[in-house]
C-alpha positions as a Markdown table, in Angstrom:
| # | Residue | x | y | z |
|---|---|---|---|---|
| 1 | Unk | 89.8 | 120.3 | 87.4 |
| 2 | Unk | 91.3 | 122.5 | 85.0 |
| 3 | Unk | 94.4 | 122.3 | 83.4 |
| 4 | Unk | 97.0 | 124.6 | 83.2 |
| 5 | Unk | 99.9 | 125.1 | 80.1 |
| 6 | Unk | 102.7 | 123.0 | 81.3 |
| 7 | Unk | 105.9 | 123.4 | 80.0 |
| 8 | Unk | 108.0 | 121.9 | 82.6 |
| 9 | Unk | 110.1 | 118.8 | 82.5 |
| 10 | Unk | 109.8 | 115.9 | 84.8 |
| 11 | Unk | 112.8 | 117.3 | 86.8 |
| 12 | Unk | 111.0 | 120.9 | 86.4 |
| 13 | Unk | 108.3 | 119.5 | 88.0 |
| 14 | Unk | 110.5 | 117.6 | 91.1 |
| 15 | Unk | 112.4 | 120.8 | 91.7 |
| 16 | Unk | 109.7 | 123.2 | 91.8 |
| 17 | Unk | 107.5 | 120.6 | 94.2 |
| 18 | Unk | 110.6 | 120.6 | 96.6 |
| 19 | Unk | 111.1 | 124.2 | 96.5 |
| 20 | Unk | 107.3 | 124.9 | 96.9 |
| 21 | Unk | 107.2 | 122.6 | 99.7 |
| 22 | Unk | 110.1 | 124.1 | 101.8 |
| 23 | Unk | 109.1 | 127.5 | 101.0 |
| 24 | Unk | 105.5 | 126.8 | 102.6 |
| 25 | Unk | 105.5 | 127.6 | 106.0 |
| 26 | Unk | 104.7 | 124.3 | 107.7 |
| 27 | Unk | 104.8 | 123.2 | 111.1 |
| 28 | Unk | 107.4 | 122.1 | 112.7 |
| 29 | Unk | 109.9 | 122.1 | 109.4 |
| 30 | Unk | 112.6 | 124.0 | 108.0 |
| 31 | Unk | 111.3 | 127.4 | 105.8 |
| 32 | Unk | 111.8 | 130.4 | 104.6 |
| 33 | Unk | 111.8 | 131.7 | 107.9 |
| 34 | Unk | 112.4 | 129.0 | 109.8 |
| 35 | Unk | 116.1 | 127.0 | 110.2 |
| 36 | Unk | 117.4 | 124.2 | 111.9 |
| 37 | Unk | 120.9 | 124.8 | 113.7 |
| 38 | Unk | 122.5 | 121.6 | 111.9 |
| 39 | Unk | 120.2 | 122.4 | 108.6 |
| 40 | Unk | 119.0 | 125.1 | 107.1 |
| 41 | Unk | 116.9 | 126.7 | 103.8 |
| 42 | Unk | 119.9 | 126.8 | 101.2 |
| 43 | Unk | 120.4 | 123.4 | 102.2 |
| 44 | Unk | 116.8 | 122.3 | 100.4 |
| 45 | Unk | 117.1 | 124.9 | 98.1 |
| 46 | Unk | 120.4 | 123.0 | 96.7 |
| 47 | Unk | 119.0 | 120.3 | 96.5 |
| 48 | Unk | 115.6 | 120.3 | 94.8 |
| 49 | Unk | 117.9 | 121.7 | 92.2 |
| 50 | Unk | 120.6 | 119.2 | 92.7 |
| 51 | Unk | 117.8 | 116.5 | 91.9 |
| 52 | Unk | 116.4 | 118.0 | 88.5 |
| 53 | Unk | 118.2 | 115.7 | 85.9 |
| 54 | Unk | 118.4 | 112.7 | 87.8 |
| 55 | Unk | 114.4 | 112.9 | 88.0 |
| 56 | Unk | 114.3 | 114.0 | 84.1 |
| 57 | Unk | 116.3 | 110.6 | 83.3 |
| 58 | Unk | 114.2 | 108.6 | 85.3 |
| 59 | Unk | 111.4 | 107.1 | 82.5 |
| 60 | Unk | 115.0 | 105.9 | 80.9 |
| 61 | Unk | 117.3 | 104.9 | 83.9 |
| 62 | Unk | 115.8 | 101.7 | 86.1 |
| 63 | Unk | 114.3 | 102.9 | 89.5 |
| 64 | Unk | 117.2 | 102.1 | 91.8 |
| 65 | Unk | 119.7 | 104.3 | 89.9 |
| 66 | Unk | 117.6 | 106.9 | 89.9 |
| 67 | Unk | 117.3 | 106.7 | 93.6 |
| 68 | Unk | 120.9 | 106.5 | 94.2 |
| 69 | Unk | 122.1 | 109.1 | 91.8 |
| 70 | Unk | 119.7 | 111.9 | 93.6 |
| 71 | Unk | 121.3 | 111.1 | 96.7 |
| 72 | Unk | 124.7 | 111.0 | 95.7 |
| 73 | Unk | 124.1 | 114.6 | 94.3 |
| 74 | Unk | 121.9 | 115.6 | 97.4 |
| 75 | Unk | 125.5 | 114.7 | 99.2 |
| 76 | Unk | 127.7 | 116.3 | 97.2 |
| 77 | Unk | 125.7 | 119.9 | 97.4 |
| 78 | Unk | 123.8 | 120.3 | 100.3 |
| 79 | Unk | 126.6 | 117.7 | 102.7 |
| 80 | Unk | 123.4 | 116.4 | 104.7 |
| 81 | Unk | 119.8 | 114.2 | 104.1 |
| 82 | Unk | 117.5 | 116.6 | 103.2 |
| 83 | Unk | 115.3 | 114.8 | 100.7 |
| 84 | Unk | 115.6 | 110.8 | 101.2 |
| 85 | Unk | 112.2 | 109.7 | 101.3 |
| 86 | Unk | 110.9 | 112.5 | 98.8 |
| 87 | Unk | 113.5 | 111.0 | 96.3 |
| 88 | Unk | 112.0 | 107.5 | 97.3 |
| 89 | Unk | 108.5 | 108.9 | 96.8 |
| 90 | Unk | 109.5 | 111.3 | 93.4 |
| 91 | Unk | 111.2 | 108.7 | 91.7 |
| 92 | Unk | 108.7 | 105.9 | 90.8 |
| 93 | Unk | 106.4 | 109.2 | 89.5 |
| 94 | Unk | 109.1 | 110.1 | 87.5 |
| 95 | Unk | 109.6 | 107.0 | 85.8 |
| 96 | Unk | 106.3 | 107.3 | 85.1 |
| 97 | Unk | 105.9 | 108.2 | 80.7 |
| 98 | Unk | 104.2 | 111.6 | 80.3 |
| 99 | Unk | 102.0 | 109.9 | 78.1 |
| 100 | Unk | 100.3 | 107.7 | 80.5 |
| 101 | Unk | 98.2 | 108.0 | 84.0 |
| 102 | Unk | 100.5 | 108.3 | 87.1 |
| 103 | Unk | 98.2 | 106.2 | 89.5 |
| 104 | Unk | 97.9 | 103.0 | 87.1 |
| 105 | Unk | 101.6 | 103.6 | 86.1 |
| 106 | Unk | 103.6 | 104.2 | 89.0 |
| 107 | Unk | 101.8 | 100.6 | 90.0 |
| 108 | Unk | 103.7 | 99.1 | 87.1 |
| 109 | Unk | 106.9 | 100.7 | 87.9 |
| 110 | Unk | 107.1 | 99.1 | 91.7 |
| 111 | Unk | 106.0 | 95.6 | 89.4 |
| 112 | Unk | 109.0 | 96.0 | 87.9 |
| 113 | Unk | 111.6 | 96.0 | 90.2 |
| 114 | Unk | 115.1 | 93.6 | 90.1 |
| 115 | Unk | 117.1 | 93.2 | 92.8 |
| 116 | Unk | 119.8 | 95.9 | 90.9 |
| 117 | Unk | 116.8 | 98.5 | 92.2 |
| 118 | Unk | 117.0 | 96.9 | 95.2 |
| 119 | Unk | 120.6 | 97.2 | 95.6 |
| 120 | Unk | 121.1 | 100.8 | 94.8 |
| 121 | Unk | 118.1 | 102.1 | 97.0 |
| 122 | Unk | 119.5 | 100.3 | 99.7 |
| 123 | Unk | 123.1 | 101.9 | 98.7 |
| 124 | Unk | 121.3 | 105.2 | 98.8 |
| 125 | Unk | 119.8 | 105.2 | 102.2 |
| 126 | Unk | 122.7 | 104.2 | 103.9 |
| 127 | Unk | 124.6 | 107.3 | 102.4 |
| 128 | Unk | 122.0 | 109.1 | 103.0 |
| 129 | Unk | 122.3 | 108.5 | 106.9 |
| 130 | Unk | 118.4 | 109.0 | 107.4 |
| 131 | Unk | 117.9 | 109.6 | 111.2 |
| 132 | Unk | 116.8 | 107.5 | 113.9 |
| 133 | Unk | 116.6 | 104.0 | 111.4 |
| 134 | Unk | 117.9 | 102.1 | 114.9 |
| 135 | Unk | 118.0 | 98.4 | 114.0 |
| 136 | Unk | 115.0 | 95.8 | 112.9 |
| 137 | Unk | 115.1 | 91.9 | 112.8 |
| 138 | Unk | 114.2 | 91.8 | 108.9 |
| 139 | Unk | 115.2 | 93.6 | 106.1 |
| 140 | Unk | 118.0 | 96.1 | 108.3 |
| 141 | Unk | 119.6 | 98.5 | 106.1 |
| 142 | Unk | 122.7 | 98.0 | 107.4 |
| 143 | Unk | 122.8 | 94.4 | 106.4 |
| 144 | Unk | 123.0 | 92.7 | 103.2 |
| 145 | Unk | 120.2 | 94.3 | 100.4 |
| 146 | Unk | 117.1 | 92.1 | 99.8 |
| 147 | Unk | 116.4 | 90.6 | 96.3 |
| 148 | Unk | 112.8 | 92.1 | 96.5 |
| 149 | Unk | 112.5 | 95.5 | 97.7 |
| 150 | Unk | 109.0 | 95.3 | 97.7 |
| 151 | Unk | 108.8 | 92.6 | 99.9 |
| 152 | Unk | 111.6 | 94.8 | 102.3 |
| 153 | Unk | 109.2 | 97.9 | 101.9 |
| 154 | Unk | 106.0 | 95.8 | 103.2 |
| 155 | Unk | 108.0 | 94.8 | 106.1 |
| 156 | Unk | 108.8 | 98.3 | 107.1 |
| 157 | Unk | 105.5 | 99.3 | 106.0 |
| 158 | Unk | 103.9 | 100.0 | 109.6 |
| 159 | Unk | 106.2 | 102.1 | 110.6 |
| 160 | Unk | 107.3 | 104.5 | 107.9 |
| 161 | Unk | 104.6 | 105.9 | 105.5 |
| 162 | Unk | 107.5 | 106.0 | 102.4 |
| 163 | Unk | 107.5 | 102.1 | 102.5 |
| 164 | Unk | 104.0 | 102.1 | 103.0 |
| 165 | Unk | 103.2 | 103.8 | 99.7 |
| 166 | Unk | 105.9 | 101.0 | 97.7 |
| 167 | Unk | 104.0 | 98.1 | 99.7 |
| 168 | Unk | 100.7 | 100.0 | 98.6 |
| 169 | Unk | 101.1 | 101.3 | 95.3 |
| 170 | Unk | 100.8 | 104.8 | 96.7 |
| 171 | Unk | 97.5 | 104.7 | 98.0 |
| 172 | Unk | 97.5 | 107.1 | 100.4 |
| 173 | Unk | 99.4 | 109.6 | 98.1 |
| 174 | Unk | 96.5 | 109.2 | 95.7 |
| 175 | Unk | 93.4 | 108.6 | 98.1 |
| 176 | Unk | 94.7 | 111.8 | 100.4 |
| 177 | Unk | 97.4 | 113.5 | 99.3 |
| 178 | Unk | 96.4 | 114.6 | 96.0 |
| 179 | Unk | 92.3 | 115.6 | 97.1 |
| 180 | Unk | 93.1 | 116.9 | 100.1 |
| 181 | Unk | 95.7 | 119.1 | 98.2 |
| 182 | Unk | 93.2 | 119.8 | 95.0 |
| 183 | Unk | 90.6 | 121.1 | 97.7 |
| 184 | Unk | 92.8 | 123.6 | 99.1 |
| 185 | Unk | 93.1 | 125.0 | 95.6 |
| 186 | Unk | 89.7 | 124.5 | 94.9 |
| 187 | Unk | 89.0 | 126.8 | 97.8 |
| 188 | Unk | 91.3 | 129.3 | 96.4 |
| 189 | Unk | 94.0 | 129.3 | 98.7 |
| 190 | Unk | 97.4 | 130.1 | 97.5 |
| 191 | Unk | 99.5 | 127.0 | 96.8 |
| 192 | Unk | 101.6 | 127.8 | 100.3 |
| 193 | Unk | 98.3 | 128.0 | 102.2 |
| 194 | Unk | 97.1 | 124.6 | 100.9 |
| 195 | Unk | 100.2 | 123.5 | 101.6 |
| 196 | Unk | 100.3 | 124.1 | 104.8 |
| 197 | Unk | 96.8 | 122.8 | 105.5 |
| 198 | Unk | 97.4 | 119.6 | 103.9 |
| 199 | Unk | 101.0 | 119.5 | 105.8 |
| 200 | Unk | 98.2 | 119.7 | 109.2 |
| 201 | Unk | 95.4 | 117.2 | 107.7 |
| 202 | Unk | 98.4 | 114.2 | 107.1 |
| 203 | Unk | 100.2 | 114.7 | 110.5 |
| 204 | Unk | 96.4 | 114.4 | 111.9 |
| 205 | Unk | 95.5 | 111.4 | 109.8 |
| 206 | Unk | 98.5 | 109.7 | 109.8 |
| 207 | Unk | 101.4 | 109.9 | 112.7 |
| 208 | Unk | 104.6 | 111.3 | 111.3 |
| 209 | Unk | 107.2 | 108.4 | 110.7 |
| 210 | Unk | 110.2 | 110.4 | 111.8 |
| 211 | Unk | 108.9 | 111.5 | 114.5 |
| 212 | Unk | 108.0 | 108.0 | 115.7 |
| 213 | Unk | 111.6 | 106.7 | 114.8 |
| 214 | Unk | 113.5 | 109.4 | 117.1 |
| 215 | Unk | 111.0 | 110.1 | 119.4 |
| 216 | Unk | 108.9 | 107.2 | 120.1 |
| 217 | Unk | 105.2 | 106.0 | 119.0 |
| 218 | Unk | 103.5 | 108.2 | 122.1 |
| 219 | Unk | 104.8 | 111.5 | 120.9 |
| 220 | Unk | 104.3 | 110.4 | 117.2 |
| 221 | Unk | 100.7 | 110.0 | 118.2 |
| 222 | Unk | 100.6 | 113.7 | 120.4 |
| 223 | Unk | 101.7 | 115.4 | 117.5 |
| 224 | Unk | 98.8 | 113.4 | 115.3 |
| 225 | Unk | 96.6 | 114.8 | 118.5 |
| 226 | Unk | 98.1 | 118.5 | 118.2 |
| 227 | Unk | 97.6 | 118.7 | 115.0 |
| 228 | Unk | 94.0 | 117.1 | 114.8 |
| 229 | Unk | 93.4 | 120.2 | 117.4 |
| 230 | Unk | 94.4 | 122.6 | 114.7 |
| 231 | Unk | 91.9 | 121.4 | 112.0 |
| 232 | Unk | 89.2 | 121.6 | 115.1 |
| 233 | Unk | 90.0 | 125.4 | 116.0 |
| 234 | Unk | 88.7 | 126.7 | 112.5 |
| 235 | Unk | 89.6 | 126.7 | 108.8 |
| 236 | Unk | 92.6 | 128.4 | 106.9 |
| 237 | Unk | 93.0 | 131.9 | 107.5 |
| 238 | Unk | 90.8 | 132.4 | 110.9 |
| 239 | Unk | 93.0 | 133.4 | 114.3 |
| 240 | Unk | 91.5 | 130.5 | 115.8 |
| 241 | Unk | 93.3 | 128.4 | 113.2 |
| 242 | Unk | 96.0 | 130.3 | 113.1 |
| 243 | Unk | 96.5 | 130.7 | 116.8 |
| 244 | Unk | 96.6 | 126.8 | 116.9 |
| 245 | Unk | 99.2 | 126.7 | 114.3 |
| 246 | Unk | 100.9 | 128.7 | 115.7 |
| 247 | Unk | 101.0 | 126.5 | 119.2 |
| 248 | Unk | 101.6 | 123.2 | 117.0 |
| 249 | Unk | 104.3 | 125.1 | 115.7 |
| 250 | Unk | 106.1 | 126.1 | 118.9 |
| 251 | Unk | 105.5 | 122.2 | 120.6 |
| 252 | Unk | 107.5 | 120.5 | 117.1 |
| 253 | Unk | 110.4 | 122.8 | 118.0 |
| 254 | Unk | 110.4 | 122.5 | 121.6 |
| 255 | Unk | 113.1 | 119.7 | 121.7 |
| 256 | Unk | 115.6 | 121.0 | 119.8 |
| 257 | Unk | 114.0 | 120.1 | 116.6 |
| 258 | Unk | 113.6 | 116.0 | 117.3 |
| 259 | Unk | 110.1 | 116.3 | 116.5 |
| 260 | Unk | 110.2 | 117.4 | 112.8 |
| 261 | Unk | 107.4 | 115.7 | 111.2 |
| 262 | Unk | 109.9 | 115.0 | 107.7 |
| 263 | Unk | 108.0 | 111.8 | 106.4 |
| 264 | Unk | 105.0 | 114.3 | 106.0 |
| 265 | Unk | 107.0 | 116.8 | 104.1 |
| 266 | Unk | 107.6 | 114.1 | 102.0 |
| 267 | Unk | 104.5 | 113.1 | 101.2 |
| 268 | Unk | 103.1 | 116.7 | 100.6 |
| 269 | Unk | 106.7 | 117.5 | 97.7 |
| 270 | Unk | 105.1 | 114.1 | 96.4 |
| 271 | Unk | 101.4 | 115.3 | 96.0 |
| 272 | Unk | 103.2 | 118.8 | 94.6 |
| 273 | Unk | 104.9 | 116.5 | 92.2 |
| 274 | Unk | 102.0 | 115.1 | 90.8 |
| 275 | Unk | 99.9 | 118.8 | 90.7 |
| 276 | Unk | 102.4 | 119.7 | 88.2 |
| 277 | Unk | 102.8 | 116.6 | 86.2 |
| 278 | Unk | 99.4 | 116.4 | 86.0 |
| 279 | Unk | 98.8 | 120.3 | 85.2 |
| 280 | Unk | 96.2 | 120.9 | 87.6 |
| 281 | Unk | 98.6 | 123.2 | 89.9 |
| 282 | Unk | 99.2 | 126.8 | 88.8 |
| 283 | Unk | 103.0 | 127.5 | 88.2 |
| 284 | Unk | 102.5 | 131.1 | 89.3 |
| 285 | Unk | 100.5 | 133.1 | 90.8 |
| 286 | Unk | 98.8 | 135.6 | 87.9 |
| 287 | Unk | 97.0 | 131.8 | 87.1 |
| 288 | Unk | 93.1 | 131.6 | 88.6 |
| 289 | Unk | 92.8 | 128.0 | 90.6 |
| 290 | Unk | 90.0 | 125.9 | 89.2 |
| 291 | Unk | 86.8 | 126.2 | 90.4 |
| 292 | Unk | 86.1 | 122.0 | 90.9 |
| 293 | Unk | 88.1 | 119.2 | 91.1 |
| 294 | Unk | 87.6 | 116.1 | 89.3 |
Protein backbone atom coordinates (compact mmCIF):
# COMPACT_ATOMS: atom_id res chain seq x y z
CA UNK A 1 0.00 0.00 0.00
CA UNK A 2 1.24 3.33 -0.56
CA UNK A 3 2.79 5.55 1.66
CA UNK A 4 1.94 8.84 2.51
CA UNK A 5 4.52 11.95 3.76
CA UNK A 6 4.34 11.66 7.43
CA UNK A 7 5.40 14.30 9.55
CA UNK A 8 3.68 13.51 12.63
CA UNK A 9 5.24 12.51 15.98
CA UNK A 10 4.46 9.38 17.87
CA UNK A 11 2.03 11.44 20.08
CA UNK A 12 0.81 13.13 16.61
CA UNK A 13 -0.08 9.94 15.60
CA UNK A 14 -1.93 8.74 19.17
CA UNK A 15 -3.91 12.02 19.25
CA UNK A 16 -5.07 12.16 15.80
CA UNK A 17 -6.13 8.10 16.02
CA UNK A 18 -8.25 9.11 19.17
CA UNK A 19 -9.77 12.03 17.63
CA UNK A 20 -10.38 10.19 14.34
CA UNK A 21 -11.94 7.36 16.16
CA UNK A 22 -14.47 9.45 18.33
CA UNK A 23 -15.25 11.69 15.49
CA UNK A 24 -16.39 8.40 13.33
CA UNK A 25 -19.77 7.90 13.83
CA UNK A 26 -19.86 4.38 15.34
CA UNK A 27 -22.44 2.37 16.84
CA UNK A 28 -23.38 2.51 19.99
CA UNK A 29 -20.41 5.22 21.16
CA UNK A 30 -19.93 8.61 22.00
CA UNK A 31 -19.46 11.14 18.60
CA UNK A 32 -19.71 14.06 17.08
CA UNK A 33 -23.29 13.78 17.29
CA UNK A 34 -23.82 11.48 19.72
CA UNK A 35 -23.25 12.10 23.87
CA UNK A 36 -23.53 10.16 26.77
CA UNK A 37 -25.32 11.98 29.78
CA UNK A 38 -22.31 11.26 32.26
CA UNK A 39 -19.71 11.65 29.12
CA UNK A 40 -19.56 13.51 26.36
CA UNK A 41 -17.38 14.58 22.98
CA UNK A 42 -15.05 17.39 24.61
CA UNK A 43 -14.47 14.75 27.11
CA UNK A 44 -12.40 12.56 24.28
CA UNK A 45 -11.50 15.46 22.62
CA UNK A 46 -9.32 16.52 25.84
CA UNK A 47 -7.92 13.74 26.07
CA UNK A 48 -6.51 12.43 22.94
CA UNK A 49 -4.71 15.71 23.30
CA UNK A 50 -4.04 15.28 26.92
CA UNK A 51 -2.17 11.97 25.90
CA UNK A 52 0.17 13.44 23.07
CA UNK A 53 3.58 13.75 25.12
CA UNK A 54 3.24 10.97 27.28
CA UNK A 55 2.88 8.70 23.96
CA UNK A 56 5.92 10.90 22.32
CA UNK A 57 8.11 9.87 25.51
CA UNK A 58 7.22 6.42 25.41
CA UNK A 59 10.38 4.80 23.13
CA UNK A 60 12.41 6.52 26.25
CA UNK A 61 10.16 6.07 29.40
CA UNK A 62 9.62 2.10 30.49
CA UNK A 63 6.01 0.92 29.50
CA UNK A 64 4.34 1.13 32.84
CA UNK A 65 5.03 4.87 33.28
CA UNK A 66 3.86 5.56 30.16
CA UNK A 67 0.65 3.95 31.05
CA UNK A 68 0.20 5.62 34.28
CA UNK A 69 1.22 9.09 33.17
CA UNK A 70 -1.67 9.10 30.22
CA UNK A 71 -4.06 8.28 32.80
CA UNK A 72 -3.11 10.59 35.33
CA UNK A 73 -3.45 13.37 32.67
CA UNK A 74 -6.63 11.69 31.14
CA UNK A 75 -7.90 12.49 34.98
CA UNK A 76 -6.77 15.73 35.39
CA UNK A 77 -8.60 17.07 31.94
CA UNK A 78 -11.31 15.23 30.99
CA UNK A 79 -12.34 14.15 35.23
CA UNK A 80 -13.60 10.57 33.85
CA UNK A 81 -12.08 7.04 31.95
CA UNK A 82 -12.34 7.79 28.53
CA UNK A 83 -9.29 6.06 27.04
CA UNK A 84 -7.96 3.19 29.51
CA UNK A 85 -7.55 0.38 27.39
CA UNK A 86 -6.59 2.57 24.18
CA UNK A 87 -3.66 3.87 26.48
CA UNK A 88 -3.05 0.08 27.25
CA UNK A 89 -3.27 -0.75 23.53
CA UNK A 90 -1.24 2.81 22.30
CA UNK A 91 1.45 2.45 24.52
CA UNK A 92 3.50 -0.63 23.75
CA UNK A 93 3.14 0.85 19.82
CA UNK A 94 4.56 3.79 20.96
CA UNK A 95 7.50 2.45 22.63
CA UNK A 96 7.99 0.97 19.51
CA UNK A 97 11.46 2.93 17.64
CA UNK A 98 10.29 4.60 14.35
CA UNK A 99 13.07 2.87 12.92
CA UNK A 100 11.89 -0.55 13.22
CA UNK A 101 8.58 -2.80 12.35
CA UNK A 102 5.68 -2.43 14.88
CA UNK A 103 4.48 -6.13 14.69
CA UNK A 104 7.96 -7.77 15.49
CA UNK A 105 8.63 -4.80 17.92
CA UNK A 106 5.81 -4.27 20.00
CA UNK A 107 6.52 -8.24 20.70
CA UNK A 108 9.76 -7.25 22.23
CA UNK A 109 8.36 -4.50 24.19
CA UNK A 110 5.71 -6.92 26.22
CA UNK A 111 9.27 -9.29 26.57
CA UNK A 112 10.42 -6.71 28.33
CA UNK A 113 8.38 -6.01 31.03
CA UNK A 114 9.54 -5.67 35.11
CA UNK A 115 7.36 -5.80 37.73
CA UNK A 116 7.86 -1.54 37.94
CA UNK A 117 5.54 -1.82 34.57
CA UNK A 118 3.59 -4.01 36.29
CA UNK A 119 3.07 -1.88 39.19
CA UNK A 120 2.24 1.39 37.48
CA UNK A 121 -0.35 -0.14 34.99
CA UNK A 122 -1.97 -1.65 37.77
CA UNK A 123 -1.80 1.96 39.58
CA UNK A 124 -3.36 3.24 36.42
CA UNK A 125 -6.37 1.21 36.12
CA UNK A 126 -7.44 1.53 39.43
CA UNK A 127 -7.42 5.47 39.01
CA UNK A 128 -8.82 4.98 36.07
CA UNK A 129 -12.01 3.37 37.64
CA UNK A 130 -12.69 1.32 34.38
CA UNK A 131 -16.43 0.06 34.67
CA UNK A 132 -17.93 -3.06 35.59
CA UNK A 133 -14.06 -4.85 36.52
CA UNK A 134 -16.33 -6.75 39.50
CA UNK A 135 -13.92 -9.02 41.27
CA UNK A 136 -11.76 -12.31 39.91
CA UNK A 137 -9.96 -15.03 42.00
CA UNK A 138 -6.44 -14.20 40.32
CA UNK A 139 -4.77 -11.30 39.47
CA UNK A 140 -7.82 -8.71 40.98
CA UNK A 141 -6.90 -5.15 40.46
CA UNK A 142 -7.83 -4.19 43.59
CA UNK A 143 -5.36 -6.42 45.21
CA UNK A 144 -1.66 -6.46 45.46
CA UNK A 145 0.06 -5.84 41.67
CA UNK A 146 1.59 -9.10 40.12
CA UNK A 147 5.37 -9.31 39.33
CA UNK A 148 4.49 -10.42 35.78
CA UNK A 149 1.95 -8.54 34.01
CA UNK A 150 2.03 -10.73 31.28
CA UNK A 151 1.20 -13.57 33.15
CA UNK A 152 -1.84 -11.20 34.88
CA UNK A 153 -2.90 -10.23 31.24
CA UNK A 154 -3.15 -14.11 30.06
CA UNK A 155 -5.34 -14.68 33.02
CA UNK A 156 -7.81 -11.98 32.05
CA UNK A 157 -7.20 -12.79 28.59
CA UNK A 158 -10.74 -14.52 27.82
CA UNK A 159 -12.56 -12.01 28.92
CA UNK A 160 -11.20 -8.67 27.79
CA UNK A 161 -9.70 -8.34 24.25
CA UNK A 162 -6.96 -5.43 25.78
CA UNK A 163 -5.34 -8.33 27.79
CA UNK A 164 -5.83 -10.54 25.12
CA UNK A 165 -3.58 -8.57 22.70
CA UNK A 166 -0.52 -8.42 25.81
CA UNK A 167 -1.05 -12.33 26.32
CA UNK A 168 -0.97 -12.51 22.36
CA UNK A 169 1.45 -10.10 21.16
CA UNK A 170 -1.35 -8.15 19.41
CA UNK A 171 -2.46 -10.70 17.15
CA UNK A 172 -5.70 -9.83 16.51
CA UNK A 173 -4.71 -6.05 16.17
CA UNK A 174 -2.38 -7.18 13.39
CA UNK A 175 -4.35 -10.22 11.80
CA UNK A 176 -7.84 -8.03 11.84
CA UNK A 177 -7.56 -4.77 12.81
CA UNK A 178 -5.09 -3.44 10.57
CA UNK A 179 -6.53 -5.43 6.98
CA UNK A 180 -9.79 -5.12 7.78
CA UNK A 181 -9.08 -1.27 8.24
CA UNK A 182 -6.51 -1.04 5.01
CA UNK A 183 -9.52 -2.60 2.87
CA UNK A 184 -11.88 -0.01 3.75
CA UNK A 185 -9.35 2.41 2.41
CA UNK A 186 -8.56 0.34 -0.36
CA UNK A 187 -12.13 0.56 -1.33
CA UNK A 188 -12.04 4.22 -1.10
CA UNK A 189 -14.04 5.01 1.70
CA UNK A 190 -13.29 7.97 3.66
CA UNK A 191 -11.25 7.18 6.86
CA UNK A 192 -14.78 7.74 9.00
CA UNK A 193 -16.63 5.28 6.73
CA UNK A 194 -13.94 2.60 7.24
CA UNK A 195 -14.04 3.34 10.45
CA UNK A 196 -17.22 2.68 11.17
CA UNK A 197 -17.29 -0.58 9.18
CA UNK A 198 -14.36 -1.99 10.89
CA UNK A 199 -16.00 -0.62 14.34
CA UNK A 200 -19.22 -3.31 12.85
CA UNK A 201 -16.71 -6.26 11.48
CA UNK A 202 -14.88 -6.44 15.31
CA UNK A 203 -18.15 -6.28 17.37
CA UNK A 204 -19.21 -9.19 14.90
CA UNK A 205 -16.05 -11.18 15.19
CA UNK A 206 -15.33 -10.63 18.45
CA UNK A 207 -17.99 -9.87 21.51
CA UNK A 208 -17.32 -6.43 22.96
CA UNK A 209 -15.45 -6.82 26.44
CA UNK A 210 -17.32 -4.01 28.10
CA UNK A 211 -20.27 -4.98 27.25
CA UNK A 212 -19.76 -8.52 28.62
CA UNK A 213 -18.32 -7.02 31.95
CA UNK A 214 -21.69 -4.76 32.66
CA UNK A 215 -24.05 -6.54 30.91
CA UNK A 216 -23.38 -10.12 30.94
CA UNK A 217 -21.89 -12.75 28.29
CA UNK A 218 -25.63 -13.21 26.49
CA UNK A 219 -25.98 -9.60 25.53
CA UNK A 220 -22.17 -9.41 24.76
CA UNK A 221 -22.98 -12.14 22.29
CA UNK A 222 -26.50 -10.33 20.89
CA UNK A 223 -24.67 -7.35 20.13
CA UNK A 224 -21.85 -9.70 18.20
CA UNK A 225 -25.33 -11.15 16.49
CA UNK A 226 -26.72 -7.46 15.76
CA UNK A 227 -23.95 -6.53 14.43
CA UNK A 228 -23.08 -9.72 12.29
CA UNK A 229 -26.80 -8.66 10.85
CA UNK A 230 -25.41 -5.39 9.65
CA UNK A 231 -22.47 -6.79 7.57
CA UNK A 232 -25.37 -9.29 6.10
CA UNK A 233 -27.85 -6.45 5.01
CA UNK A 234 -25.25 -4.93 2.39
CA UNK A 235 -21.97 -3.03 2.12
CA UNK A 236 -21.01 0.59 3.14
CA UNK A 237 -23.08 3.14 1.81
CA UNK A 238 -26.33 1.01 0.68
CA UNK A 239 -29.83 1.78 2.81
CA UNK A 240 -29.95 -1.74 3.54
CA UNK A 241 -26.68 -1.22 5.39
CA UNK A 242 -27.42 1.75 6.58
CA UNK A 243 -30.91 0.95 7.77
CA UNK A 244 -29.21 -1.84 9.89
CA UNK A 245 -26.89 0.56 11.32
CA UNK A 246 -29.02 2.46 12.12
CA UNK A 247 -31.15 -0.30 14.23
CA UNK A 248 -27.68 -1.59 15.78
CA UNK A 249 -27.36 1.85 16.73
CA UNK A 250 -30.65 2.49 18.45
CA UNK A 251 -30.45 -1.30 20.42
CA UNK A 252 -26.63 -0.18 22.04
CA UNK A 253 -28.42 2.88 23.43
CA UNK A 254 -31.52 1.38 24.51
CA UNK A 255 -30.29 0.88 28.24
CA UNK A 256 -29.19 3.99 29.08
CA UNK A 257 -25.94 3.52 27.47
CA UNK A 258 -24.71 0.05 29.37
CA UNK A 259 -24.17 -1.52 26.16
CA UNK A 260 -21.34 0.64 24.75
CA UNK A 261 -19.12 -1.65 22.91
CA UNK A 262 -15.71 0.57 24.38
CA UNK A 263 -13.15 -2.42 24.20
CA UNK A 264 -13.93 -2.19 20.37
CA UNK A 265 -13.30 1.47 20.19
CA UNK A 266 -10.18 0.66 21.46
CA UNK A 267 -9.09 -1.62 19.33
CA UNK A 268 -10.09 0.44 16.13
CA UNK A 269 -7.87 4.15 17.88
CA UNK A 270 -5.16 1.18 17.98
CA UNK A 271 -5.39 0.08 14.28
CA UNK A 272 -5.70 4.09 13.55
CA UNK A 273 -2.54 4.35 15.48
CA UNK A 274 -0.63 2.11 13.50
CA UNK A 275 -2.25 3.62 9.83
CA UNK A 276 -0.32 6.62 10.77
CA UNK A 277 2.79 5.33 12.10
CA UNK A 278 3.06 3.29 9.43
CA UNK A 279 2.04 6.10 6.72
CA UNK A 280 -0.40 4.08 4.97
CA UNK A 281 -3.43 6.38 6.32
CA UNK A 282 -4.08 9.76 4.59
CA UNK A 283 -3.83 12.63 7.19
CA UNK A 284 -6.37 14.65 5.15
CA UNK A 285 -8.63 14.35 2.86
CA UNK A 286 -7.12 16.19 -0.54
CA UNK A 287 -4.71 12.68 -0.24
CA UNK A 288 -6.08 9.77 -2.89
CA UNK A 289 -6.25 6.19 -0.75
CA UNK A 290 -4.09 3.50 -2.31
CA UNK A 291 -5.25 1.48 -4.72
CA UNK A 292 -3.82 -2.14 -2.94
CA UNK A 293 -2.80 -3.09 0.15
CA UNK A 294 0.21 -5.04 0.88
Amino acid sequence: MASYRNALSTGQCATLACLWEVAAPKPGNVHRGADFDDMVLQDFLASAVAIGPAMDAAVERPLGRTVLAAVEVTRQTAGTNTNLGTVLLLAPLAKVSRELPLREGVVDVLSRLTPADASNVYHAIALAQPGGLGRVDEYDVAEQPPVDLIAAMQSAAGRDMVARQYAEGFSQVFQCVVPWLKEGIRRGQPVAGAVVHLHVQLMAAFPDSLIARKCGLKIAAESAARAASVLAAGVPGEEDYRRALADLDFWLRSDGHRRNPGTTADLVAAGLFIGLRDNWLPTHTSQTPAVECQ
